[in-house]
N, C-alpha and C positions, 0 to 999 in steps of 0.2 A: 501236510504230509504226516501221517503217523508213524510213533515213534519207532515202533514194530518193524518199520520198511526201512530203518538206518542205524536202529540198533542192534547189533548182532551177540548170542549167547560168546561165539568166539572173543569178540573184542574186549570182553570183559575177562577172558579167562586168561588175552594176550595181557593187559595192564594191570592186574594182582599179578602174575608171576613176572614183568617186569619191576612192578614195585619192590616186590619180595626179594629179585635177583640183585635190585638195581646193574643190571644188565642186560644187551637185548642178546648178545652172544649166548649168554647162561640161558635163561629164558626159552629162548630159541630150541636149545639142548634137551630144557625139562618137559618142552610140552612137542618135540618130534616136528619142530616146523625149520624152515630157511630164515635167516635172518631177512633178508627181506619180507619176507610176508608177514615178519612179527612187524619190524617196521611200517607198512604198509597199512598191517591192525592196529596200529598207535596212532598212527595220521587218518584213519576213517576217523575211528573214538572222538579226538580232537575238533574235527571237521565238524561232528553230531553237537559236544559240549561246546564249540568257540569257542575255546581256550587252549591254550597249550598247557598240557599234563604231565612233559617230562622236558627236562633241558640237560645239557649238557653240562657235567662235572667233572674239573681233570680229562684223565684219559678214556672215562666213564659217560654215565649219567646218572639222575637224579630226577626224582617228581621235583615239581613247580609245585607252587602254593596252592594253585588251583589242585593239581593231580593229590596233593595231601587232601587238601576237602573230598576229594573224591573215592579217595581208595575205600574208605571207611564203606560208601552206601556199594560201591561194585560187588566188594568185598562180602556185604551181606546180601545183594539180589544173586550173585555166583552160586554161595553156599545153599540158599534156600530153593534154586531151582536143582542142585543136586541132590540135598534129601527128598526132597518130591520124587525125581525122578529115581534117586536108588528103593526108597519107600514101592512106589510101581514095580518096579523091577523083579524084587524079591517079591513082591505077592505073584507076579505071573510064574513066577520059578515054581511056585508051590509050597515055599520054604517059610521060615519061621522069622519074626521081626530082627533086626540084628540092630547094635546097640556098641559102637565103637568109644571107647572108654582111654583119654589120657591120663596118665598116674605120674608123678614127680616122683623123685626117690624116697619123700618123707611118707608114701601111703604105699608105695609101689607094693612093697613085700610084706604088708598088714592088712589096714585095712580094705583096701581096694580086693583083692584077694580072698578074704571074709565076706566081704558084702555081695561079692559075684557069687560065691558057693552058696550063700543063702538063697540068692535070685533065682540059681541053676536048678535050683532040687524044683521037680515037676516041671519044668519048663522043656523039656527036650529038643523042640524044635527050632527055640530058638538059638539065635547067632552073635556070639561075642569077640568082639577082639580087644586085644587092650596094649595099649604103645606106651614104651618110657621111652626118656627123654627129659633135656633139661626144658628150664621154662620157653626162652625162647622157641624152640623147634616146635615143643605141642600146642602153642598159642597160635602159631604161624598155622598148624593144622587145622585147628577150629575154627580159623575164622575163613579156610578155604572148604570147609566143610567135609574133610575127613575123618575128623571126630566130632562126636557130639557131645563130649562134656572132658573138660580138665579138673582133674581132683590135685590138688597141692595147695601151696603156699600162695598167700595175694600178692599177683607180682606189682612190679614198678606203675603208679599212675599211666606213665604216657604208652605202656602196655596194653591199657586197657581199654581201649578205643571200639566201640561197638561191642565189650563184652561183661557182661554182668558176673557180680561175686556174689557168693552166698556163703558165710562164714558158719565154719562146722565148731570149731573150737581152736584155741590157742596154742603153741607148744614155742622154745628157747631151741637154740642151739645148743651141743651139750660138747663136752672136751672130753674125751672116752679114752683110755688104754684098754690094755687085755689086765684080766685077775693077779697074773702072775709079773706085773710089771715094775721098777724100781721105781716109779711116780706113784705107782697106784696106792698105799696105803699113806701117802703124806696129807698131813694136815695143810699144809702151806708150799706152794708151785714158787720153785728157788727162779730166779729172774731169769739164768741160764738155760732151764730145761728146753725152753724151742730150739735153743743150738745144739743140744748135746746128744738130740732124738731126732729120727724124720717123722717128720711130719705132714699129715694130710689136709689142704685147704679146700674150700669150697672152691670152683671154676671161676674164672671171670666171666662175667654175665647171668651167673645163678644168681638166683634169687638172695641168699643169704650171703653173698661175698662181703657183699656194701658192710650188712648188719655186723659181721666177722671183724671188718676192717678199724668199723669205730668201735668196737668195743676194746680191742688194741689200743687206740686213742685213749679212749675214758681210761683206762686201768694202766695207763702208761708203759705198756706190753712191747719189749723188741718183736717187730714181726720176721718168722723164722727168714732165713736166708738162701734157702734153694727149699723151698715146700713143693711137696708133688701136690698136682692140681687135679681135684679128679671129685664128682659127685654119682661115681659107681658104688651104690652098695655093695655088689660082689665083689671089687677089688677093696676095696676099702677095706672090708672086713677082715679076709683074708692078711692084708699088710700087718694088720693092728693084732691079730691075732697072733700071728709067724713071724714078725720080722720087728714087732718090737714099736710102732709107730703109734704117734700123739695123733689123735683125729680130731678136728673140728666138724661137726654135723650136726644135721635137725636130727632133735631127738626120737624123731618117730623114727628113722634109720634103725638106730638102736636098743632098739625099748624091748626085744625080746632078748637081746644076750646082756642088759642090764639088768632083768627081772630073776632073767636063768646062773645069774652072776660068773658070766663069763667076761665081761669087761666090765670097768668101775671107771664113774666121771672122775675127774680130776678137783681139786677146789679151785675152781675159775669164778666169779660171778658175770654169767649168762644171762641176768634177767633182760639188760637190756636188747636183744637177739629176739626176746618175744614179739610174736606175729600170729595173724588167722590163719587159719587154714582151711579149706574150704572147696566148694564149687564156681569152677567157673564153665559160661554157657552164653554163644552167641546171642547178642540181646533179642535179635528179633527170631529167635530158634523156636521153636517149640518143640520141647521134647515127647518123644514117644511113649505109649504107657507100658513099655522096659522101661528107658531112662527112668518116668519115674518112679518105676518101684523099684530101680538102681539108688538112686537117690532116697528113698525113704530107708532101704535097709543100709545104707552109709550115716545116715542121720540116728537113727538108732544105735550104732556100734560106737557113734561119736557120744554120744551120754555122757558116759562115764568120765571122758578126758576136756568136756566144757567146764 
């Protein structure tokens, strides 16, 4: 019997948003079906692999060892039959290539933004979007095939399962206040000042929290005591700006009101915080020729800061 006749495009699209939910209620929700049906699509899948794909956790569930083996290739056969068919799509529409772009907050408001407006000029027809978001969410997108390429930070190895990196260039975490701030012209950060200031930390689960965390360790740093937790350039700025706040961020966040010296780093040493930064793109993707003349005008812009 071929494969064709018991595998269905559904059953793949019910076990990634199971995966993703680890739940069939949620699941269920994101993709407009009955919890039974989603069930029911989990039990064919199985029936097709022989194995069981998801078992029971807590009040919950969970993939199986096998369903980890497997999320990875669903994951990419899913993705690849919807750029095909959104590729189709838009040609029959009459419209111009479109070229969906995830940004981190370290390229969000620089580069990614420069290298589009170069792409744009003479291009009219075609179609851009571009989504922030922390690491986790635009990883989660790419590998369901909403986006076609992640520009940030290399995340976490076990993040990277079916997705290739292409390092653009390096940058640190930086410790920033505003110009006008009682830290900002000291030679030497008194042991005190994370108490005595609010302060802005990286999220749990960003990419830079970890990096943030031991650098604390190494430099024997009290870590503050109620940090607001937030990897939004626009509030973040705003905070440090108005209201007097110590920010920890990648420095590409900051690098235009650093330049226009509207806020000054702190003396912290941040080398250890350095990291790539870069492209990433579903391994077996093939990008569009946008994507790649997205990609060469990011590669360019990048020069200067390799």
């Amino acid at each position: 019997m071929l494969l064709s006749s018991q595998l269905k495009l559904r059953h793949l699209e019910v076990f990634v948003e199971v995966a993703r939910q680890s739940s069939v209620t949620q699941a269920a929700e994101a993709l407009g079906m009955t919890q039974p049906a989603v069930t029911r699509a989990l039990r064919e899948l199985e029936a097709v692999c022989g194995k069981p794909l998801v078992e029971r956790h807590g009040r919950g569930i969970r993939l199986s060892s096998y369903g980890e083996m497997f999320r990875h290739h669903a994951g990419r056969s899913l993705a690849l039959a919807r750029d095909g068919v959104a590729m189709l799509q838009g040609l029959e529409a009459g419209e111009g290539p479109r070229l969906s772009i995830g940004a981190l907050p370290t390229v969000s408001a620089t580069l990614v933004p420069d290298a589009l407006a170069e792409l744009q000029a003479g291009m009219a027809r075609s179609r851009f979007s571009v989504v922030t978001g922390d690491n986790h969410y635009l990883l989660d997108r790419l590998r369901r095939g909403d986006l076609d390429l992640v520009v940030g930070r290399l995340p976490a190895p076990e993040r990277m399962v079916g997705i290739d990196f292409e390092p653009l260039f390096h940058e640190s975490v930086a410790v920033v206040v505003a110009a006008d701030h009682p830290l900002a012209s000291l030679t030497h950060l008194p042991t005190e000042a994370l108490q005595n200031y609010p302060v802005l930390m990286p999220s749990p689960g960003s990419i830079i929290r970890p990096l943030v965390e031991q650098m604390f360790l190494e430099q024997g740093l009290m870590m503050p005591q109620a940090p607001i937790e937030t990897v939004s350039a626009t509030f973040g700025r705003r905070y440090v700006l108005d209201h007097g706040a110590i920010w920890f961020i990648s420095q590409g966040v900051v690098r235009a009101d650093l330049a226009s010296g509207e806020m000054r780093k702190l003396p912290v040493d941040t080398s250890s915080t350095k990291g790539p930064v870069g492209l990433c793109m579903r391994s077996e993707h093939q990008l569009s020729e946008l994507g790649v003349r997205f990609c060469a005008h990011l590669r360019q812009l990048c020069e200067p800061l390799a």
